[in-house]
MDAnalysis code that builds the backbone (N, CA, C; Angstrom):
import MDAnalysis as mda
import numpy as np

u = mda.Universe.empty(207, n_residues=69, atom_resindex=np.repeat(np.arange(69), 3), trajectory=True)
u.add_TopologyAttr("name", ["N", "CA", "C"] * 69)
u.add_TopologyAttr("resid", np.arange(1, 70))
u.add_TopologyAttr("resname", ["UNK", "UNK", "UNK", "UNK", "UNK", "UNK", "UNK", "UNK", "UNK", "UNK", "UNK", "UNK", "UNK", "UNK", "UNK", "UNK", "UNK", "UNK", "UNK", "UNK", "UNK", "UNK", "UNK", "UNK", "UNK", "UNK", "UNK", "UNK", "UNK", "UNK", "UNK", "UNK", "UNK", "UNK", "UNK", "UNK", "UNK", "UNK", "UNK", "UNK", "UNK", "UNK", "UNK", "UNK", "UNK", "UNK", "UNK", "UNK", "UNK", "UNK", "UNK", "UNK", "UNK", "UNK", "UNK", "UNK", "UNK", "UNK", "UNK", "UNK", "UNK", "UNK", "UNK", "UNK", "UNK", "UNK", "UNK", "UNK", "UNK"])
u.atoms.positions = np.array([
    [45.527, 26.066, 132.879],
    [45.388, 27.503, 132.864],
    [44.321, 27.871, 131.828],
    [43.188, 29.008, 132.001],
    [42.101, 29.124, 131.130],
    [42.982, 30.537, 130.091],
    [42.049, 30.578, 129.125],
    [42.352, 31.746, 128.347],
    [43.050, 32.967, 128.770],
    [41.212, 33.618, 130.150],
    [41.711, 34.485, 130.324],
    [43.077, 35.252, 131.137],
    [43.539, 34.087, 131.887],
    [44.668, 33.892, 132.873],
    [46.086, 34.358, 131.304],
    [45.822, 32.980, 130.560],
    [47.187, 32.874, 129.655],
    [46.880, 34.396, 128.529],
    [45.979, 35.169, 128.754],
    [45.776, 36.485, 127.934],
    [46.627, 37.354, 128.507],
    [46.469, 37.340, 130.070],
    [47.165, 38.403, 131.017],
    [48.796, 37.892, 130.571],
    [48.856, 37.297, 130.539],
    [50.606, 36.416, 130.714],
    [50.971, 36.714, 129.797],
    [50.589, 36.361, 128.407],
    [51.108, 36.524, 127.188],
    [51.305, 38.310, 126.752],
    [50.410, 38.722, 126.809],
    [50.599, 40.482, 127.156],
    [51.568, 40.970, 127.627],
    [51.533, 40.660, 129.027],
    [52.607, 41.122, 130.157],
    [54.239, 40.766, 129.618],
    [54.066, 39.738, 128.972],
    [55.382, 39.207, 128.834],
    [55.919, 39.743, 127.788],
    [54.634, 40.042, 126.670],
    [55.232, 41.172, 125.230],
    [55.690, 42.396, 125.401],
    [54.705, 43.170, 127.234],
    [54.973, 44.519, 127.137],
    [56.347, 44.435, 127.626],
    [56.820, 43.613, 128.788],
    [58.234, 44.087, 129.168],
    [59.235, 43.611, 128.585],
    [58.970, 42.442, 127.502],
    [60.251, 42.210, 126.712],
    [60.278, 43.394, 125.394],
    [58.858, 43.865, 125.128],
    [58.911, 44.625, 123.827],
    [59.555, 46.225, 124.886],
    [59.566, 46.543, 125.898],
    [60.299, 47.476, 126.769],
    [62.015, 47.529, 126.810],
    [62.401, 46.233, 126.878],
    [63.212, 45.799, 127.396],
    [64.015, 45.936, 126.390],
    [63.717, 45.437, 125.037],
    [63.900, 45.549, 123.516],
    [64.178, 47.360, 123.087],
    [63.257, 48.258, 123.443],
    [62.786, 49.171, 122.930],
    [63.589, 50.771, 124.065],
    [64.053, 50.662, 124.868],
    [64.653, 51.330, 125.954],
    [66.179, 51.283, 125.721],
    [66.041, 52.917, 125.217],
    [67.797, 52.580, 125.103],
    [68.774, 52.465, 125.947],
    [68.398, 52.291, 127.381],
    [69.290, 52.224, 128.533],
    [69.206, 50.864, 129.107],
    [68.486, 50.088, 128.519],
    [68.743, 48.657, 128.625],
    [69.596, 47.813, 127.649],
    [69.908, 46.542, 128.710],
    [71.079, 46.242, 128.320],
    [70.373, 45.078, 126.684],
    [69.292, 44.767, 126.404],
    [68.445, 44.541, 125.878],
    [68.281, 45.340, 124.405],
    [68.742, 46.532, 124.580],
    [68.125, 47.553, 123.435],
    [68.903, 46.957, 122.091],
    [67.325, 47.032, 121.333],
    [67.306, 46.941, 119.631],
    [67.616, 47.888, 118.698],
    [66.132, 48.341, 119.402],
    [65.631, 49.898, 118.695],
    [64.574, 50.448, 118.787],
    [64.075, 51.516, 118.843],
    [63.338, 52.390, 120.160],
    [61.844, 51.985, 119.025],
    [61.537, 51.209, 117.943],
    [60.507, 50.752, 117.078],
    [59.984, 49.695, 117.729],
    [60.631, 48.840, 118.652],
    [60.125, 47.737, 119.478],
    [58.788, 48.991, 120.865],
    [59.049, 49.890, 120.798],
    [57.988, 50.452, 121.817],
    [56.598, 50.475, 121.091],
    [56.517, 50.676, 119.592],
    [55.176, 50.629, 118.580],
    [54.474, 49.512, 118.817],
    [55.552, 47.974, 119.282],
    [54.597, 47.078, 119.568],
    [54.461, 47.160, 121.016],
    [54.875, 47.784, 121.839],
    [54.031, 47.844, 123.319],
    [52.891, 48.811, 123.059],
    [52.884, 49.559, 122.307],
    [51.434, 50.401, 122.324],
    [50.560, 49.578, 121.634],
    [51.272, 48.886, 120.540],
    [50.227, 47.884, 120.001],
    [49.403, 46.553, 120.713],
    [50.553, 46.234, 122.144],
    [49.246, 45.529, 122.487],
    [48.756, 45.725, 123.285],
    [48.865, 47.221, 124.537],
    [48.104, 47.897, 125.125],
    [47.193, 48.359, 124.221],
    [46.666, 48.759, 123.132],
    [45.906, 49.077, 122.541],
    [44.474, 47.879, 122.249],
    [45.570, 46.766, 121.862],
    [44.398, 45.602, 121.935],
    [44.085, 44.854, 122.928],
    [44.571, 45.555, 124.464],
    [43.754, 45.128, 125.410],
    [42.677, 46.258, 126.045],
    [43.038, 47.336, 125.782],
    [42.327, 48.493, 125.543],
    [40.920, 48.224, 124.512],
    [41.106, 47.717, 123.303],
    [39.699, 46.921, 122.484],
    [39.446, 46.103, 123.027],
    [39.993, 45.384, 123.635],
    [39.377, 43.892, 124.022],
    [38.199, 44.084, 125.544],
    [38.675, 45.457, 126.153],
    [37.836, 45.846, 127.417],
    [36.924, 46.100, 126.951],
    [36.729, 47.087, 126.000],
    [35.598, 47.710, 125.667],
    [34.764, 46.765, 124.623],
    [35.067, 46.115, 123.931],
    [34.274, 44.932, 122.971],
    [33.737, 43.850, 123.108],
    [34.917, 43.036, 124.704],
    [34.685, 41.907, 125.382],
    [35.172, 40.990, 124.028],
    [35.906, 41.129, 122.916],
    [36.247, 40.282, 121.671],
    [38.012, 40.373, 122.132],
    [38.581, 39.252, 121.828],
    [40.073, 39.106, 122.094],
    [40.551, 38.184, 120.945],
    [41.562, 39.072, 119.936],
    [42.031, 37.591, 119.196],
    [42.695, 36.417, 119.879],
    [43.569, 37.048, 120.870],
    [44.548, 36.330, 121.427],
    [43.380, 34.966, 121.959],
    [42.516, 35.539, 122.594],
    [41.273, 34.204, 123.227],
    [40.825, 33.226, 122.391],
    [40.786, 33.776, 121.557],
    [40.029, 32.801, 120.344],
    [40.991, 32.013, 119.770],
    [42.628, 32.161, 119.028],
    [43.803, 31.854, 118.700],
    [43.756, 29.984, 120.144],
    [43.826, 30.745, 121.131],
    [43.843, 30.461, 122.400],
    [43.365, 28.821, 122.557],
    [41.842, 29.336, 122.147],
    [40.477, 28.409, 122.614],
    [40.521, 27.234, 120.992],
    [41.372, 27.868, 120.348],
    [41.089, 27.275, 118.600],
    [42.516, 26.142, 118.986],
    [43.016, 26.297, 119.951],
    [44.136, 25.286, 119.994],
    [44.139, 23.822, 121.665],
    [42.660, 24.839, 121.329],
    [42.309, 23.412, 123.185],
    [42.510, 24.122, 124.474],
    [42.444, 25.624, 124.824],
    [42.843, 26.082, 126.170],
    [41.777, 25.846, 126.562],
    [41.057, 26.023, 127.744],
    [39.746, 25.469, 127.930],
    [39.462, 27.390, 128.466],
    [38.374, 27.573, 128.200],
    [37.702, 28.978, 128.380],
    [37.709, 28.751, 130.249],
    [37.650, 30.645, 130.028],
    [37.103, 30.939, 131.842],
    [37.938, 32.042, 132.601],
    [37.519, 31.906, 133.817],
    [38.286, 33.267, 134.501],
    [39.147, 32.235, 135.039],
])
């Protein structure tokens, strides 16, 4: 799997567990402070569109993922 594949995954998987966490009608719920980190990493895929720079990619590529679409 390349970066940009395991970027989408790793995201996806923060927004609906940090949802899942953060929703007080789930059976899941923490506390409604777990939603700060779903804006937080819609936000840094939101920078990452507009900059084309991703920490998560680099973290990624610094541990052997091999780059690409």
């Amino acid at each position: 799997m390349t970066t940009w594949r395991l970027v989408r995954v790793i995201a996806g998987t923060f927004i609906l567990l940090s949802l899942a966490l953060g929703i007080p009608g789930s059976p899941l719920f923490a506390s409604e402070w777990w939603l700060a980190f779903t804006a937080f990493v819609g936000l840094n895929l939101l920078q990452s569109g507009l900059t084309r720079w991703c920490l998560m990619e680099t973290l990624l590529r610094k541990f052997g993922v091999p780059p690409g679409c």
